[in-house]
N, C-alpha and C positions, 0 to 999 in steps of 0.2 A: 504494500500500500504506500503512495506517495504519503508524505507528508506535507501540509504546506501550511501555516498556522491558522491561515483565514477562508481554505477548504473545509464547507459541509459536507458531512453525506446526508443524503435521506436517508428513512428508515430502510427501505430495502438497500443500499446500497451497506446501511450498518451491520445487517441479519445476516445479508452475506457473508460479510467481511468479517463476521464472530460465528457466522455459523450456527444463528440461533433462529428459534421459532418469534415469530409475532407474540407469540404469549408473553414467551418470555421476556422482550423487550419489554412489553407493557406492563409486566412485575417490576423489570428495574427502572420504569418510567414512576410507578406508585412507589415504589420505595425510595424514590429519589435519588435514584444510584445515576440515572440521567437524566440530565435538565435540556431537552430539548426546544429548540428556540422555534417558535411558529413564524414561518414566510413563505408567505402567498399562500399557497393550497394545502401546503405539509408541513411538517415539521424535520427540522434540520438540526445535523449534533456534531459537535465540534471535534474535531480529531484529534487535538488537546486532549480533554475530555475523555476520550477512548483512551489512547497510552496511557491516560492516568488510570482508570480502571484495570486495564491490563495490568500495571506495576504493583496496584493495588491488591487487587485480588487474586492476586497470582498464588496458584496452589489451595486455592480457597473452593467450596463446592456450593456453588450460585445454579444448579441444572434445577432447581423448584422454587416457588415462591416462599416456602419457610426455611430453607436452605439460603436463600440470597437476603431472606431476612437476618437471619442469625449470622451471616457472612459481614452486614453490613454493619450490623453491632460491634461485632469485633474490631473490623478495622475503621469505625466513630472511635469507638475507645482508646485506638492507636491517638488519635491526634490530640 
């Protein structure tokens, strides 16, 4: 994946690129694990934002909505 700091993806462009279902994007959209920014028609996420999760959660298990809960406590805790 390119990086470029002020490149969005949309969502499909994100699910791909993690290789996740819709659902589960939209678990980490309610747990606020991302903050996607609304323009125009969709919503669009920062690639910031992604590495950061990536570094973040790395080795962490986010595959269900009380998993990515308990994931995210953990690493709240961290900071």
């Amino acid at each position: 994946m390119e990086v470029r700091p002020t490149k969005m993806l949309t969502e499909k462009e994100l699910r791909e690129d993690l290789g996740i279902s819709r659902d589960q994007l939209l678990n980490f959209i309610d747990l606020e694990i991302f903050h996607p920014i609304r323009l125009g028609r969709g919503r669009k996420f920062s690639q910031q934002e992604i590495l950061e999760f990536q570094r973040k959660y790395a080795g962490l298990d986010v595959s269900n909505y009380h998993k990515a809960k308990k994931a995210k406590e953990y690493v709240d805790s961290l900071a």
